[in-house]
N, C-alpha and C positions, 0 to 999 in steps of 0.2 A: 306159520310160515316155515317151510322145511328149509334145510340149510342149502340146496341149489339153490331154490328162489331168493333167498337174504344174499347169496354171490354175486348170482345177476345181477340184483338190484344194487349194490355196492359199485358193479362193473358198467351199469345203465348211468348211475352217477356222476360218477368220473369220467364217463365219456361226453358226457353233454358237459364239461367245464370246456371242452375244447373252441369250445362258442365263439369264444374269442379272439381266435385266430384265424375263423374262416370271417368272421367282420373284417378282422384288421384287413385278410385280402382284397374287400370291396364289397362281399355279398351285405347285405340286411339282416339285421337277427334274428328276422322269420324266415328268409331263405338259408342260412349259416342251421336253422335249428329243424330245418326241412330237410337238408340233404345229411345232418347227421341220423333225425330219425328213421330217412331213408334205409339209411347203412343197417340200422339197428333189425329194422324190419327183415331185409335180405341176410342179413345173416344168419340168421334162426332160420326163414324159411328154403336158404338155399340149403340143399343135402350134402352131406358126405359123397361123394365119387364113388361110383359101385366098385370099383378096384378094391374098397377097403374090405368090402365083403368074404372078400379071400380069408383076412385072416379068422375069420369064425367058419367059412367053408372050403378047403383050402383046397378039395376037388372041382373046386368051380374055376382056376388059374385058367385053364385053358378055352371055358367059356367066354370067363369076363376079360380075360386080358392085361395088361398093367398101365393102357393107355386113355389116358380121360381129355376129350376134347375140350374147346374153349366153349364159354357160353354169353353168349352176347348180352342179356341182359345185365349179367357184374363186369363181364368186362368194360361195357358204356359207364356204369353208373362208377366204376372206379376210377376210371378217365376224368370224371365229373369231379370225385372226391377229391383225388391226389391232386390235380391240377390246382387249386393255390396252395396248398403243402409245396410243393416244388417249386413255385414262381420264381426262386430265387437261385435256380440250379441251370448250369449251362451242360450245354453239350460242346465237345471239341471233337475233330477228325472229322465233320461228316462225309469229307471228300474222300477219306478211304474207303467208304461204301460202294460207290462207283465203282471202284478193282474188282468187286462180286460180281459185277454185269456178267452174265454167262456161265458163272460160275454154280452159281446155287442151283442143286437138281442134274447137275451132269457132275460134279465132284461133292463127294463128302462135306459138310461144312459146320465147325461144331462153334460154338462161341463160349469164349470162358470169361469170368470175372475175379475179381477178390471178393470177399464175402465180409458184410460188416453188420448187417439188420434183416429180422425178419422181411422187410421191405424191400430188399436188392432185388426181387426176380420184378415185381410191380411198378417198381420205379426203372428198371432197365428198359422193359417194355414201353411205360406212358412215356420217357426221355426221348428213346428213338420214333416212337410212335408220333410223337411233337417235332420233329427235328426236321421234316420234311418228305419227299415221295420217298427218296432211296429210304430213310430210316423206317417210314412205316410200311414198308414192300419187307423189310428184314424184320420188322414186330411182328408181323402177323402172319411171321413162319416160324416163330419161336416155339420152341418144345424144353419144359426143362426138366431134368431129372428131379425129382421131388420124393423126400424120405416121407414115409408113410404120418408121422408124428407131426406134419408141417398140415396135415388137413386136418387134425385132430379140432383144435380149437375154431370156434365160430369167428372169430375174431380175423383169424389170418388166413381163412380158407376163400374169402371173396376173390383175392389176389391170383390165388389160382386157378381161377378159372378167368381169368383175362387171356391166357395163355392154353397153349397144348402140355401135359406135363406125361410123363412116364414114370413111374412107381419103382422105387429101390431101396433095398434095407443096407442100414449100414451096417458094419462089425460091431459098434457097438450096442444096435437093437438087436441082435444075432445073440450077442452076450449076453444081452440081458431079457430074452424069452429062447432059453433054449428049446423050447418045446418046439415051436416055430423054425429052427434054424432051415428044418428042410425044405420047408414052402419057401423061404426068404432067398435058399440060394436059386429055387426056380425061378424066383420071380425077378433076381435081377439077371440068371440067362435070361429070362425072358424078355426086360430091358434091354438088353444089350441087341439082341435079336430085331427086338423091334427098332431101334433109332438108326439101324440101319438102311431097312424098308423105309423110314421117312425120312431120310437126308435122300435117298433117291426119287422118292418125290417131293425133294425140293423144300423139307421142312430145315432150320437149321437146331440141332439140339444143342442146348444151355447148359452149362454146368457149374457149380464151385471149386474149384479142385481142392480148397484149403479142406473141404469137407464138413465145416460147421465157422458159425460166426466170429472173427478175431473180436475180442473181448475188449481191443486196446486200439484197435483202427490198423495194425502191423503185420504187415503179412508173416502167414503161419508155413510152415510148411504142407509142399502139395502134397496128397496122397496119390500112395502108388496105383490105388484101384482107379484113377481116374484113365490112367493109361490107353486103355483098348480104345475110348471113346478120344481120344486125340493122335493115336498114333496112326500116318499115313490117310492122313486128313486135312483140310485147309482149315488153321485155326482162325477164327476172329477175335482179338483181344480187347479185352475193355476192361478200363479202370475206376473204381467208384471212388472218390470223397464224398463225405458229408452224411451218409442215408443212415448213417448208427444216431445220427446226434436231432432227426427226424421222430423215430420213439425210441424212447430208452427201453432198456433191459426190462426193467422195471416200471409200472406202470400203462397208461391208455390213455397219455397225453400228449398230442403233437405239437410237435413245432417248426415252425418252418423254417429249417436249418437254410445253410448258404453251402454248395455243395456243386460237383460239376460229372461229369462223367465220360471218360474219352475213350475216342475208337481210335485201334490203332489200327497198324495196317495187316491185312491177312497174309497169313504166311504158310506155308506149305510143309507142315511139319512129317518129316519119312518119306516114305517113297509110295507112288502109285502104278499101278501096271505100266507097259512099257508101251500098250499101245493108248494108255491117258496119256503120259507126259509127253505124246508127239503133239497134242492139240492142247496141252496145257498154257497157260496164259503164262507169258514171257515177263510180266509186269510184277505177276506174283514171285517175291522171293522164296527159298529153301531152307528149312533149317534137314540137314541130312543125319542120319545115324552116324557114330562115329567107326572107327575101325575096331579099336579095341575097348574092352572096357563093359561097364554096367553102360549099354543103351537104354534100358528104361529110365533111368535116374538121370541120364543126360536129356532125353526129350521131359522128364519132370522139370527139371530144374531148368530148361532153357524155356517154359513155356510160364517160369514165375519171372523170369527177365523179361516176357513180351509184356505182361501186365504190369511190373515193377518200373520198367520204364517211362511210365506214363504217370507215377505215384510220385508224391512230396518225398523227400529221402529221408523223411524221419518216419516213412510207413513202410522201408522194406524189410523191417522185420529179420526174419530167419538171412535173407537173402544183400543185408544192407552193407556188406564188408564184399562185395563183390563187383561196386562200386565204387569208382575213384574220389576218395576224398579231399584231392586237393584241386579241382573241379568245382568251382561253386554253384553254378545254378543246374547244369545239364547232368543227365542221367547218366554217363560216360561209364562203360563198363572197363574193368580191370583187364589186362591180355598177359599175353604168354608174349616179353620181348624177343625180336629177332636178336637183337645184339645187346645182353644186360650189361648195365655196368656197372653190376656187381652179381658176386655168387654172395649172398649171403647165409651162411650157414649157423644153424640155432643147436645149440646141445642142451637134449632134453625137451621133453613136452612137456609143461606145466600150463599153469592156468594163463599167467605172465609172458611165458616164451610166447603163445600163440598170440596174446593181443597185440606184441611185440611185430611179432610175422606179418600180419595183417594191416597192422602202422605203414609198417615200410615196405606193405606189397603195391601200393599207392607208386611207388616209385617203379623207375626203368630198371627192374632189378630182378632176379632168380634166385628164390627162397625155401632153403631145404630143413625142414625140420628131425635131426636123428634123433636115435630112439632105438635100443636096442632090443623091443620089444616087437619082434617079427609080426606078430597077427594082428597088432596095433597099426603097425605103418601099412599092413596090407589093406584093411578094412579102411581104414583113413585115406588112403589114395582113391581107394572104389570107389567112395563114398561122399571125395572132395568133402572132410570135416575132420577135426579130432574128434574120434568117437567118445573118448575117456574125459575129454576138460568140458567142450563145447560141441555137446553133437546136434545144437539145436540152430547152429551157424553153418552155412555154406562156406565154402574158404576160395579167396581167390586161385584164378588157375596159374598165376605165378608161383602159386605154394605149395610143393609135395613135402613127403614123409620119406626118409632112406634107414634102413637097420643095415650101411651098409657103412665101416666106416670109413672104408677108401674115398668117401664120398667128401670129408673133410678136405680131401688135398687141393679140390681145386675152389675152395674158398676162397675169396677176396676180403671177406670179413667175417669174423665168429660173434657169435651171440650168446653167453653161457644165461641159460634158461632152466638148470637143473635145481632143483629143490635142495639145500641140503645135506638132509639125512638120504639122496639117493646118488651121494657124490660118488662110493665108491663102486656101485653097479654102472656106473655109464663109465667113469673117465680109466679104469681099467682095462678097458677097450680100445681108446683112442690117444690113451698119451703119446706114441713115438708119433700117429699124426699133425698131432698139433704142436710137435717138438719140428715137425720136419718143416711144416708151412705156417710162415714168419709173418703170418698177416694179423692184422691189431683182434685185439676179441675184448669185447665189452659185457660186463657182468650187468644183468639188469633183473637178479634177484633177491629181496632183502631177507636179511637173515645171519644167525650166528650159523659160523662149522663147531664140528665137534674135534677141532687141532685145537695144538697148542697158540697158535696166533688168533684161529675164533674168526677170522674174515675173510669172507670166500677171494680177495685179488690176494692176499697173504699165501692163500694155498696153493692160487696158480703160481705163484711166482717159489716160491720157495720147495712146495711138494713135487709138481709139473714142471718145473723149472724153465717156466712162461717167463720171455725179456718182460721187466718192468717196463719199456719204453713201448708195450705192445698193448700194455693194460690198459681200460677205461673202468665208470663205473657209470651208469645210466638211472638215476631213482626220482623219485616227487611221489606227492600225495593223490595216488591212483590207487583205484577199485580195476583190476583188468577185467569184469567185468564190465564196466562200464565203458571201458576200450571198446569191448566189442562194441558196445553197444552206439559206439561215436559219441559220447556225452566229452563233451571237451572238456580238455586235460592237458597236463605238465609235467617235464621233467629237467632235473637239472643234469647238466655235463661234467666230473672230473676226470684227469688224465695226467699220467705221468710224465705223457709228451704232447704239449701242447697242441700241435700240427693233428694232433687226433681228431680235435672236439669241431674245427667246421663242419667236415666229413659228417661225422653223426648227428651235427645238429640239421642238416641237411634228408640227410635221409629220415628225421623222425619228426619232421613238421611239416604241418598239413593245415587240413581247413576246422580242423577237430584235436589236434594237439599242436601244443607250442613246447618246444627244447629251450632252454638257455645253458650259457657257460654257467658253474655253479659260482658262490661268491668267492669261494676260494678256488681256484680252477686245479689245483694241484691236490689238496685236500681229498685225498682218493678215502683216507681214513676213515674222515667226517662225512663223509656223504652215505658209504656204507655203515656206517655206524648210526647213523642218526635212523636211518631204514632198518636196521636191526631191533634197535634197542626200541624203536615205537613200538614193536608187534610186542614185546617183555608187558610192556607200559597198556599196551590196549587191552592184553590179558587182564592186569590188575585191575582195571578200571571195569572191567566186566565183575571181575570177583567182588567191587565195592558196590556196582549198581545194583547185582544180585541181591548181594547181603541185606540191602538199606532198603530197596523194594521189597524183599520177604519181610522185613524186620518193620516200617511205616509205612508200605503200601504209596500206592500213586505214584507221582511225578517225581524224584529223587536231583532234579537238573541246579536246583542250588547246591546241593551237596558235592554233584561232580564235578561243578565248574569253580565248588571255593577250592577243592583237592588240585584241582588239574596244571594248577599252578604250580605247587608242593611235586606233582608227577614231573611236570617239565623239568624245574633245576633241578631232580637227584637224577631225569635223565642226562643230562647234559655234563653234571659233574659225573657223571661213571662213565659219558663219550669223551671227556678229556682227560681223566685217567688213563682212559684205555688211548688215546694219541692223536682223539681227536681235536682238531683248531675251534676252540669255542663260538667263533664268528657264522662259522658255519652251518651248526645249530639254528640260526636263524631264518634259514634257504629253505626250499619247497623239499628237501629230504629230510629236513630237520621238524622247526616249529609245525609250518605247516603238514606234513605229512606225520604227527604228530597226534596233532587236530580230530583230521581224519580220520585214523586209525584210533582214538580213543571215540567221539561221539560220533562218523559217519556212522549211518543205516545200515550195512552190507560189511562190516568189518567180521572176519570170521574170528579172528581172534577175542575180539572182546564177548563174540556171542558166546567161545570158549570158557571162557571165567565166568560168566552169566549162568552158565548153565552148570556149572560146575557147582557155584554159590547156592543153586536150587536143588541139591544134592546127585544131577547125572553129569556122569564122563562121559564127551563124546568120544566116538572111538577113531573118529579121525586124526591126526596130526597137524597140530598150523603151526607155522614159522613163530609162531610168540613161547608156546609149548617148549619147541625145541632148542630155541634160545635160551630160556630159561632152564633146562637142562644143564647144558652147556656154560652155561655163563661161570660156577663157580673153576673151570678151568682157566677162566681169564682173568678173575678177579676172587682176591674174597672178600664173601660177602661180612656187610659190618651191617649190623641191625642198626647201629647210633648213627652211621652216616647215609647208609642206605634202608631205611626202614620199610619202604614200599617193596620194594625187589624182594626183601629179606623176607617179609612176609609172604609174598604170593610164592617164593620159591620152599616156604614148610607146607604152604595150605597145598599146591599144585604136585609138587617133586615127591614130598615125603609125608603125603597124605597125612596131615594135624588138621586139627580141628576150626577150621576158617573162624567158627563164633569166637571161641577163644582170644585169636590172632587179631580180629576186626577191634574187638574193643581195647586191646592193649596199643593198637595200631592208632584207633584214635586219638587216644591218651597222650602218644605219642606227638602226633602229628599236632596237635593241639599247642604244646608246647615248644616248635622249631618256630 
């Protein structure tokens, strides 16, 4: 038996287990084991689409074309198959099919989706195709661009021929046969060419804009090549759940997921001649090019809002911070207020400022992030994202970037967002502004400075010579990743003046983070400190997980959690050394963010020490690093009282030898 046939037969296998799910829909397990052989049989004997011909004779492009029409006998017998796969899938919107009456064949009409399963083009088609007249007058003008690699396997090529597709290579199959690239770019002018002669005869072309399958159900970002085939054209939007959880990634076995698929309504994206839009339908709305600015990236991104809007909002993905989170069920997007009631202004781009920005762009409020980094705030305005922290987010349109700093004065509120070791490149710029405009500003990054006081409201107040009664400090146990990501989260509030802390609890709670006053509300000390000293503390804790994994391999979680006790009270005895109220210790900046920062997933600092322990240095810098730098400014160090610190600051600061240290460290620790 050669090893094709031993595949097949593996892949004939596994596909008759599926037996049991066309029973469970009602058929008989001679008819369930009929229309599987069915499949088997038309698969093998249906052909590759002479389009693929091209790439072994790439002279032949302009014989054979890039267009493969539909063929009735797979697309019946798929209707056949899908139909109890899907039994349990709705469609919504079909009333906005009705707005195309007249539409289709005298204006462009392209329809788009999010992409979740090789099955999205065949299930979009049998959905509408079931839904009634309007939807199957719109299935069976469906045309969808389809990458060369999607006809490849016998498996997933029946589905394409239910439909009309046209032939396109992506960048990435460009990159990786360069020999090909020259046929590949003919052939998708050639695409392009053609799907415009069949929107004029009334076909409507399909697309994905994500450009390949979200992996995770979340929308990805569109690609820019989808562009030409939506701009100054009637888009139709639809949205999938469910068709990834139908077949997995992996394997040839279905299941009849629960799943729904909605139309939205057609929208008119750019502009049409001027003698269309005299007979143009009044019904259909406009989205228009803007005046200034990247117009492609604005019709990109405003055509992942038509689809996003119809999605669960833990599927928008790239685009999920562009929506109102304090909003619970509806899709309500973010705006540009007429009248904010607040400027609030962020100093500094960090990872932290921006999920910050994004918290309270929820609110009625105007959000400026500086940054004295000219071609950072230019390309981040373009491009509505911080290119440098989170370029894989959309940012709401309440949120620009200014490198300018006059822009401070007319702040309502400040936000210090600055890392830091990058204290003296930004506030060198801005001190007489934020001497001149007396509005409160709140530190909301953890971490030691490299002054003599060692804590970043210590340096406003004393270096900037910021009113105490103007200070706040904002901390809990957050990943600002996970900010973006809306994974709910907490912070606690102190303040030198009490009258501060509603104001900010107000703007930073939503339907995805909760604020409270902290336990000590005055306690500006402990709250920053407790956020300082965990990054110190989640460093060491990596250098011990390192060490004990290299050294007995596996799971090391009894060892961390008998230490982590031992890590807690020498942090907390070197935060009231240093002035902090011990009670405080115990709040969401303290214990809990603690916690987090020694065992969460995503902590970079501990991944710091971890890898450190494995003998590389990363070359980045995290706030546990430069604390620990820092720290013998504030304190000296005592091996007898502080033995954790004391260690990780010879293995990290003054490169000793961690094995050494680990075991003396034990010894130690063994005996408190």
């Amino acid at each position: 038996m050669t090893e094709k046939e031993a595949t097949l037969g593996r892949w004939h296998k596994e596909f008759f287990e599926n037996i049991h799910l066309f029973v469970k829909s009602g058929l008989t397990e001679s008819e369930a084991k009929s229309i599987l052989e069915e499949f088997l049989v038309l698969s093998q004997s249906t052909p590759k689409p002479k389009v693929m011909d091209i790439f072994q004779e790439p002279d032949r492009l302009e014989e054979i074309g890039v267009y493969t029409d539909i063929r009735p006998e797979p697309r019946d017998f798929m209707l056949k198959f899908l139909d109890p796969i899907m039994k349990k899938f709705k469609v919504e919107g079909t009333e906005n099919l009705k707005l195309l009456d007249g539409v289709i064949g005298k204006y462009p009409v392209t329809l788009i989706s999010n992409h979740l399963s090789h099955l999205d083009a065949p299930a979009i088609f049998t959905l509408l195709y079931n839904s009634g007249p309007e939807g199957r007058k719109i299935a069976e003008s469906l045309v969808f661009i389809a990458g060369r690699l999607a006809f490849e396997p016998d498996f997933t090529r029946l589905g394409l021929y239910m439909f009309g597709t046209l032939l396109v290579c992506s960048k990435k199959d460009m990159a990786d046969n360069p020999s090909l690239s020259d046929v590949m770019t003919k052939i998708n002018m050639r695409a392009f060419r053609n799907s415009q002669k069949l929107q004029s005869d009334g076909k409507v072309i399909s697309i994905f804009p994500e450009g390949t399958r979200s992996r995770d159900g979340r929308l990805m970002p569109f690609v820019d090549t989808v562009y030409h085939y939506v701009a100054n054209k009637v888009i139709l939007p639809i949205s999938l759940e469910g068709t990834e959880k139908i077949l997995p990634i992996e394997g040839l076995l279905f299941n009849q997921a629960v799943g729904k698929l909605v139309i939205g309504k057609p929208v008119l994206v750019g502009e049409l001649t001027k003698k269309e839009m005299e007979s143009f339908p009044s019904h259909i709305e406009q989205i228009s090019f803007p005046g200034t600015g990247d117009k492609k990236q604005f019709i990109i991104d405003n055509l992942a809002l038509l689809v996003g809007s119809n999605l669960n909002k833990h599927k928008h993905g790239t685009y999920r911070n562009l929506y109102k989170g304090d909003v619970r069920e509806t899709n309500q997007l973010i705006s540009i207020p007429k009248k904010p009631d607040e400027h609030v202004v962020i100093i500094g781009s960090s990872n932290m400022s921006v999920a910050f920005a994004c918290v309270m762009a929820n609110k009625n409020v105007k959000v400026t992030i500086y940054s004295p980094d000219s071609e950072m705030v230019k390309q981040s305005n373009e491009e509505k994202r911080d290119v440098v922290h989170y370029p894989i987010y959309k940012l709401p349109p309440n949120i620009e970037f200014s490198d300018k700093p006059e822009i401070l004065g007319s702040a309502t509120l400040f936000i210090q967002g600055t890392n830091p070791w990058e204290f003296d490149g930004i506030y060198s710029k801005i001190r007489t502004h934020l001497q001149k405009n007396k509005s409160p500003m709140v530190n909301v990054i953890k971490g030691f400075t490299g002054s003599k006081k060692g804590l970043i409201l210590e340096d406003l107040h004393e270096l900037l010579l910021i009113e105490r009664d103007r200070l706040a400090v904002v901390s809990g146990a957050c990943y600002p990743d996970q900010i973006m990501e809306r994974k709910i989260s907490g912070f606690e509030i102190s303040a030198f003046e009490d009258s501060l802390i509603p104001k900010l609890k107000e703007l930073l709670t939503n339907n995805y983070v909760f604020t409270r006053t902290a336990i000590n509300s005055r306690d500006t000390k402990g709250v920053q400190l407790g956020g300082a000293l965990k990054t110190v503390y989640a460093l060491a804790m990596g250098l011990v997980e390192g060490y004990f994994k290299r050294e007995l391999g596996g799971n090391v979680d009894n060892t961390l959690f008998h230490l982590s006790n031992r890590f807690f009270n020498e942090m907390v005895s070197i935060g009231v050394l240093l002035g902090g109220d011990p009670t405080t210790f115990n709040g969401l900046s303290g214990m809990t963010d603690f916690m987090l920062a020694c065992f969460g997933s995503d902590t970079r600092d501990r991944k710091y020490g971890y890898d450190l322990a494995y003998g590389t240095r990363p070359e980045k810098i995290t706030n546990g690093f430069y604390g620990l730098k820092v720290l013998p400014n504030l304190i000296q160090l005592d091996e007898k009282r502080h033995p954790i610190v004391t260690a990780a600051y010879r293995t990290v600061i003054q490169n000793e030898d961690f094995d050494l240290i680990a075991e003396k460290l034990q010894m130690q620790l063994a005996r408190i």
